[in-house]
VEXVEXLO-399157 format. One line per 4 residues: number of its first residue (from 1); their letters; for each residue x, y, z of N, C-alpha, C. Coordinates in Angstrom, 2 decimals. Example, Ala and Ser with C-alpha at 12.3 -4.5 7.8 and 13.67 -1.06 7.14 Angstrom:
BEGIN
1	AS	13.19,-5.69,7.80,12.30,-4.50,7.80,13.20,-3.30,7.80; 12.85,-2.25,7.08,13.67,-1.06,7.14,12.90,0.03,7.87
//
This chain:
BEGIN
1	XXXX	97.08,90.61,97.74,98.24,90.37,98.55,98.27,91.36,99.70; 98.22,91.03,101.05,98.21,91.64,102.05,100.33,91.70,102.73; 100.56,93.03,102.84,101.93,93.20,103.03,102.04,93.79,104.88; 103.02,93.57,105.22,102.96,94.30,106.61,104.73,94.73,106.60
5	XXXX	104.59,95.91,107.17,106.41,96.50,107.29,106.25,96.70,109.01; 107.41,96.57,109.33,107.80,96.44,111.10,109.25,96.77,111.28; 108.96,98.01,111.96,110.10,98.88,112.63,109.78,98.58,114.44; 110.75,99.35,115.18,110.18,99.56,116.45,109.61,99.86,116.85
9	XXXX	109.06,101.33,116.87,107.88,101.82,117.63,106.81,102.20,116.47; 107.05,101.95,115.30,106.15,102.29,114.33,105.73,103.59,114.40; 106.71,104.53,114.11,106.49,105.80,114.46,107.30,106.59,112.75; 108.64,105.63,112.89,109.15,106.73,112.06,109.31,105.84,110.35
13	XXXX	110.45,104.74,110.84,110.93,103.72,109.14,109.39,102.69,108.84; 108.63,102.59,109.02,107.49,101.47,108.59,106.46,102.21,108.41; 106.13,103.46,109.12,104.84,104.15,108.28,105.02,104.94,107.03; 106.64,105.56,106.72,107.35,105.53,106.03,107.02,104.87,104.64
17	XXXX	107.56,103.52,105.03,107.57,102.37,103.59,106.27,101.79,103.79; 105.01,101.91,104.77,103.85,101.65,104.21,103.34,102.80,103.47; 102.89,104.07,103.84,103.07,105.31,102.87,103.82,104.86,101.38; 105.01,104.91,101.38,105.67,104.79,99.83,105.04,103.50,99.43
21	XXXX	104.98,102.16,99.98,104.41,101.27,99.24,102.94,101.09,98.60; 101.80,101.95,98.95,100.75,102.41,98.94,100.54,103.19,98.17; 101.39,104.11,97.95,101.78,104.99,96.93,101.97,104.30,95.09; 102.82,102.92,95.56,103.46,102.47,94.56,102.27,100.91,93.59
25	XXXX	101.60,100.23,94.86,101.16,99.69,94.78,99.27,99.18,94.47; 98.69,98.88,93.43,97.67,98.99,93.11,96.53,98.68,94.19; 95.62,99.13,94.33,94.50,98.57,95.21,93.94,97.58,95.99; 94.58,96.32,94.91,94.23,95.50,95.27,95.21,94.58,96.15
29	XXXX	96.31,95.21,96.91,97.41,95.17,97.65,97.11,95.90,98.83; 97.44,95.21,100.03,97.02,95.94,101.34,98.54,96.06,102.37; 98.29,97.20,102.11,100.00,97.60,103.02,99.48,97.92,104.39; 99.99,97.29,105.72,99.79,97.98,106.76,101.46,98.36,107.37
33	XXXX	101.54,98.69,108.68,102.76,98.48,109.41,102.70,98.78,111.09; 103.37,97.81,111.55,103.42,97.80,113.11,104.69,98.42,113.80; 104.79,98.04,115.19,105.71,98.02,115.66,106.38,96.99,116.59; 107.13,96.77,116.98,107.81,95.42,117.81,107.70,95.56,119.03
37	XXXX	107.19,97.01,119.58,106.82,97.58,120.90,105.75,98.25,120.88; 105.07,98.61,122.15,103.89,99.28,121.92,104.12,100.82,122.58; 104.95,100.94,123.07,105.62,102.30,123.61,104.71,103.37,123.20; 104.16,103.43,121.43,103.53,104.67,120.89,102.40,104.23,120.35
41	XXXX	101.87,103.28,121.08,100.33,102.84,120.70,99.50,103.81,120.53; 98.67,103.54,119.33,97.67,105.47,118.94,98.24,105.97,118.59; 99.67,106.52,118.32,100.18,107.50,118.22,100.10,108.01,116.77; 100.21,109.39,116.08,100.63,109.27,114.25,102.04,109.19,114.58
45	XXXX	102.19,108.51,113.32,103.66,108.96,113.08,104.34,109.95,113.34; 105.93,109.85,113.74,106.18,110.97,114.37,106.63,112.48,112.97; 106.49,113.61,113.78,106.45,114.62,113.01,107.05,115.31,111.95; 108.18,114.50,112.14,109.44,114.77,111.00,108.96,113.61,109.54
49	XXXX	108.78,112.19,110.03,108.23,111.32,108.95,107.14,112.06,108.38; 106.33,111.92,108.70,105.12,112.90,108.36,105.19,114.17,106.85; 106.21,115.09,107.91,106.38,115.86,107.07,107.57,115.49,105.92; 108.35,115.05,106.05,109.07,114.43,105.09,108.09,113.38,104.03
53	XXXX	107.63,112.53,104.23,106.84,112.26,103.68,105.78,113.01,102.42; 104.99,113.72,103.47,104.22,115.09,102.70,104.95,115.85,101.57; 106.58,116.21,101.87,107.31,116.75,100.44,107.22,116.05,99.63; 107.16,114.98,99.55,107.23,113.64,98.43,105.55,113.18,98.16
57	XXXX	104.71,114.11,98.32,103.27,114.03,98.01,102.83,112.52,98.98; 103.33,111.98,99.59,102.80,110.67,100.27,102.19,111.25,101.78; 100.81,110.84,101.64,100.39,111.60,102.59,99.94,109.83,104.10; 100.46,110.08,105.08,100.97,109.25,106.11,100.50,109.75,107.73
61	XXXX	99.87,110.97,107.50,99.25,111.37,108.52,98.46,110.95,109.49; 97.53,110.20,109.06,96.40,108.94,109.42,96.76,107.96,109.99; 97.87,107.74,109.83,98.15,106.44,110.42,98.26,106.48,111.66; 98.07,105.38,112.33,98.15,105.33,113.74,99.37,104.15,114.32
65	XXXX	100.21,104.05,114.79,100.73,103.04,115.69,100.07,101.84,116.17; 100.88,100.75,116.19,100.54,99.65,116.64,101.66,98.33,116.64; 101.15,97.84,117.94,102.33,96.66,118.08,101.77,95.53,117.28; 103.03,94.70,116.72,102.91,93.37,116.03,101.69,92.67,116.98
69	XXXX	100.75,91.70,116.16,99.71,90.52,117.29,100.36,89.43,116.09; 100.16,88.14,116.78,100.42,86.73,116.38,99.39,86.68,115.40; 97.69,87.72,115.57,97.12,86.83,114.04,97.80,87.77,112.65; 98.64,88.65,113.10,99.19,89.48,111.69,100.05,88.45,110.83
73	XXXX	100.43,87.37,111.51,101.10,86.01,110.79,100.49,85.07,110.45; 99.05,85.62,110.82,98.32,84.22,109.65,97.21,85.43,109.06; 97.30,86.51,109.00,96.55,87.65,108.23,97.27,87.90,107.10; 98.82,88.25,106.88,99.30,89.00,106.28,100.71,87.93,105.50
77	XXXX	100.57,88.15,104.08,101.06,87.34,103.00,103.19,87.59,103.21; 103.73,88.89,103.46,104.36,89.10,103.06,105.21,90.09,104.73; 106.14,89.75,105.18,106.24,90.82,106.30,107.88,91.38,106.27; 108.08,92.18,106.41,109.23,92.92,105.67,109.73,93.90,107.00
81	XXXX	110.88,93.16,107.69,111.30,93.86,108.87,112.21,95.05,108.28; 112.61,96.18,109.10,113.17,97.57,108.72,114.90,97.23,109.23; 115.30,96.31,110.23,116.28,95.66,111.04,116.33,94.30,110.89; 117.57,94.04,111.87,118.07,92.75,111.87,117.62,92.51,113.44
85	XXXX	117.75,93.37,114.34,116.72,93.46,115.93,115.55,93.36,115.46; 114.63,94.06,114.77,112.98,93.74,114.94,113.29,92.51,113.90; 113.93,92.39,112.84,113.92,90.83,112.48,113.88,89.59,113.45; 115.10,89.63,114.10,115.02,88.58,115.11,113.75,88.75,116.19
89	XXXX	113.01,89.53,116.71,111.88,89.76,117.31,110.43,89.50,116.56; 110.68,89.83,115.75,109.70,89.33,114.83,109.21,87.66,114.35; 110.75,87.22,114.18,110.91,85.98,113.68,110.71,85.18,115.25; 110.87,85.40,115.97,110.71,84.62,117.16,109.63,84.47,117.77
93	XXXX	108.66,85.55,116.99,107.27,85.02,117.58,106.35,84.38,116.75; 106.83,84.31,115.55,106.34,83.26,114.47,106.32,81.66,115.06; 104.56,80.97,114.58,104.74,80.12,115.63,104.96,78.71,114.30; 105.85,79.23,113.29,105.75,77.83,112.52,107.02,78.25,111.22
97	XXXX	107.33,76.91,110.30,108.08,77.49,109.39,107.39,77.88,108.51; 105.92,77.67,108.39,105.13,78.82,107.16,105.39,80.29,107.68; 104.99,80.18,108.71,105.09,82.08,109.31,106.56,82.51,109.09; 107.22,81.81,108.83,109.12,82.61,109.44,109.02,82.79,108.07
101	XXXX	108.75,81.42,106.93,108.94,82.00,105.20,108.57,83.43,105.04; 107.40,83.71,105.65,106.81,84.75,105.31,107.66,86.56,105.54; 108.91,85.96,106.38,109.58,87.56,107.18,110.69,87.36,106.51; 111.24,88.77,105.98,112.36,88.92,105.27,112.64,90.54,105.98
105	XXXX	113.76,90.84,105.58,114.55,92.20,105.84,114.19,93.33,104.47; 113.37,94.34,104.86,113.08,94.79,103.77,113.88,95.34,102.60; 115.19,95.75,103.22,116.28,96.03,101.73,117.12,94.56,101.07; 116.47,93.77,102.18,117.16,92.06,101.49,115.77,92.30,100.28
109	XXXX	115.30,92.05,100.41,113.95,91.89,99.30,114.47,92.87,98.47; 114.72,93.78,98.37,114.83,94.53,97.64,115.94,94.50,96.71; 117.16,93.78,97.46,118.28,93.81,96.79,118.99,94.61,96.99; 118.86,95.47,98.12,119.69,96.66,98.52,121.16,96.52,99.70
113	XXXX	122.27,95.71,99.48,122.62,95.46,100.42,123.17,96.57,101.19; 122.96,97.62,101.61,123.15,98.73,102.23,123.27,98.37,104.00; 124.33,98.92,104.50,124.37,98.51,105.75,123.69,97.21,106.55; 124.59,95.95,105.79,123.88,95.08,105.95,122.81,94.47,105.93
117	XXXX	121.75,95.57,104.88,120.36,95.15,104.47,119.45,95.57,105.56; 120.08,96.54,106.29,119.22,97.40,107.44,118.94,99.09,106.89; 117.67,99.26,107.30,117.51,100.71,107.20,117.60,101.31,108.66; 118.20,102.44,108.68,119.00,103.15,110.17,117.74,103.35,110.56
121	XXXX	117.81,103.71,111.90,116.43,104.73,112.36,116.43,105.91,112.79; 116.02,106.66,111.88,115.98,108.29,111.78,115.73,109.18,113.04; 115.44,108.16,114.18,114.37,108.86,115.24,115.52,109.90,116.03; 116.67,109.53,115.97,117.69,110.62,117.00,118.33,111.22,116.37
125	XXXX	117.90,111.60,114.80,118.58,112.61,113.63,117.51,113.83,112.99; 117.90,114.53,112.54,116.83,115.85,112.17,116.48,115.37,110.68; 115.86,116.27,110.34,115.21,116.09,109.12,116.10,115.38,108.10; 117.34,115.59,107.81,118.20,114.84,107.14,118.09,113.51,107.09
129	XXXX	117.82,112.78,108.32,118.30,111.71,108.55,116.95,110.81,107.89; 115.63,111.86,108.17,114.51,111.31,107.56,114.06,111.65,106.26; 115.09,112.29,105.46,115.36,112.34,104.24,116.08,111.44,103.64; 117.11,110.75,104.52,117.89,109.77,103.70,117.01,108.71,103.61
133	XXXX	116.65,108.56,104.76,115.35,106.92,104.96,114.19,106.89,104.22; 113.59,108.13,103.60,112.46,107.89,102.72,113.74,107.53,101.60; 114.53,108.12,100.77,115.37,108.05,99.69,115.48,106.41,99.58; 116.36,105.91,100.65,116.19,104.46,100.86,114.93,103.61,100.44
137	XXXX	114.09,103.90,101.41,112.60,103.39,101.04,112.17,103.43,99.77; 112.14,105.04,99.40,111.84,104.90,97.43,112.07,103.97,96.78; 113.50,103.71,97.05,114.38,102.87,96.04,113.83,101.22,96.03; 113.93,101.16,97.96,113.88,99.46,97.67,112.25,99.09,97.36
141	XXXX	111.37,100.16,97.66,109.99,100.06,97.37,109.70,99.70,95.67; 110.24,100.45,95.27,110.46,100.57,93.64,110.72,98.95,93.24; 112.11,98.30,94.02,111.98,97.14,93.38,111.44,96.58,94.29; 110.68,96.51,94.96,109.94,95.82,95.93,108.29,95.58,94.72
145	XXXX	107.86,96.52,94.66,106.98,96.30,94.03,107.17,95.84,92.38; 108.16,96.30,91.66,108.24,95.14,90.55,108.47,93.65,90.78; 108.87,93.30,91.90,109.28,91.75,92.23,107.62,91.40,92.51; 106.99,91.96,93.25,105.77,91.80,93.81,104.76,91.35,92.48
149	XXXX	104.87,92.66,91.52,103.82,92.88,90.60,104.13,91.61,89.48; 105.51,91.04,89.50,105.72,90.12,88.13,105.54,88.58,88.75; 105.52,88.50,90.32,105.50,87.29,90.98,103.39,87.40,91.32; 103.03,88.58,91.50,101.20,88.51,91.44,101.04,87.96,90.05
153	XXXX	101.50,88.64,88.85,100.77,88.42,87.91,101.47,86.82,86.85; 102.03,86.53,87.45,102.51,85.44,87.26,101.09,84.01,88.00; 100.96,84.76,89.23,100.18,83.62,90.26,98.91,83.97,89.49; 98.40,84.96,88.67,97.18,85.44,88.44,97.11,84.46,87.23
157	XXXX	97.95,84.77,86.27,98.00,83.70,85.27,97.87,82.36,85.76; 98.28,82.02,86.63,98.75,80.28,86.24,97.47,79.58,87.30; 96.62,81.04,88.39,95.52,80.27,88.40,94.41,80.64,87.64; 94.21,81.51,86.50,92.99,81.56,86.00,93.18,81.91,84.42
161	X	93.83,80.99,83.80,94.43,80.35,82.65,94.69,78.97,82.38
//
């Protein structure tokens, strides 16, 4: 199962919850994450994620920035916006109703209805703010990946049984 998370500049909330989901998720699961702009193309993540991150042993350093492309919607199984703005941006460049099935709000998946099923963006708050947003992430990652792991091994069974 190939997953993709999408914030704005892919700097701070999506390398974030690709980090924690990577963390959480077995090998044979491919987490990437973009952005809805290319503003910080190349860039790592910015320095506070990073290191916030790193306290929580998730190491996110490596990563590089990158804007959403149209084949990430016929590459990628599962796409999990950070907003209800990069949702609607996201969803609008989907060129079909298979691709739109595929985009959800990542604390909707999760079951988190927290500020409307949006995660804030940490980028104009200090370390706090990117302490609350991994905390967030933990959580909905956590049930993100049991929904994931009982709906894989469900599909694993019923095709090779």
């Amino acid at each position: 199962m190939k997953i993709l998370v999408v914030c704005l500049g892919n700097i701070c909330r999506s390398p974030l919850a690709e980090g924690i989901l990577k963390s959480k998720l077995p090998e044979n699961f491919t987490v990437d994450s973009v952005g809805t702009i290319s503003l910080h193309e190349g860039e790592h993540p910015d320095k506070r994620a990073i290191e916030t991150a790193k306290k929580h042993d998730v190491d996110i350093s490596k990563q590089r920035s990158r804007p959403i492309s149209k084949t990430d919607f016929d590459e990628f199984d599962k796409i999990y916006c950070m907003d209800i703005s990069v949702y609607e941006d996201v969803i609008s460049m989907a060129k079909n109703e298979e691709q739109r099935r595929k985009i959800s709000l990542f604390l909707e998946e999760a079951e988190i209805p927290e500020n409307n099923y949006e995660v804030f963006d940490p980028y104009w708050s200090g370390l706090d703010g990117f302490e609350k947003v991994y905390a967030l992430l933990e959580e909905a990652s956590e049930k993100i990946k049991s929904k994931l792991l009982s709906n894989h091994h469900y599909y694993f069974l019923r095709c090779y049984f």
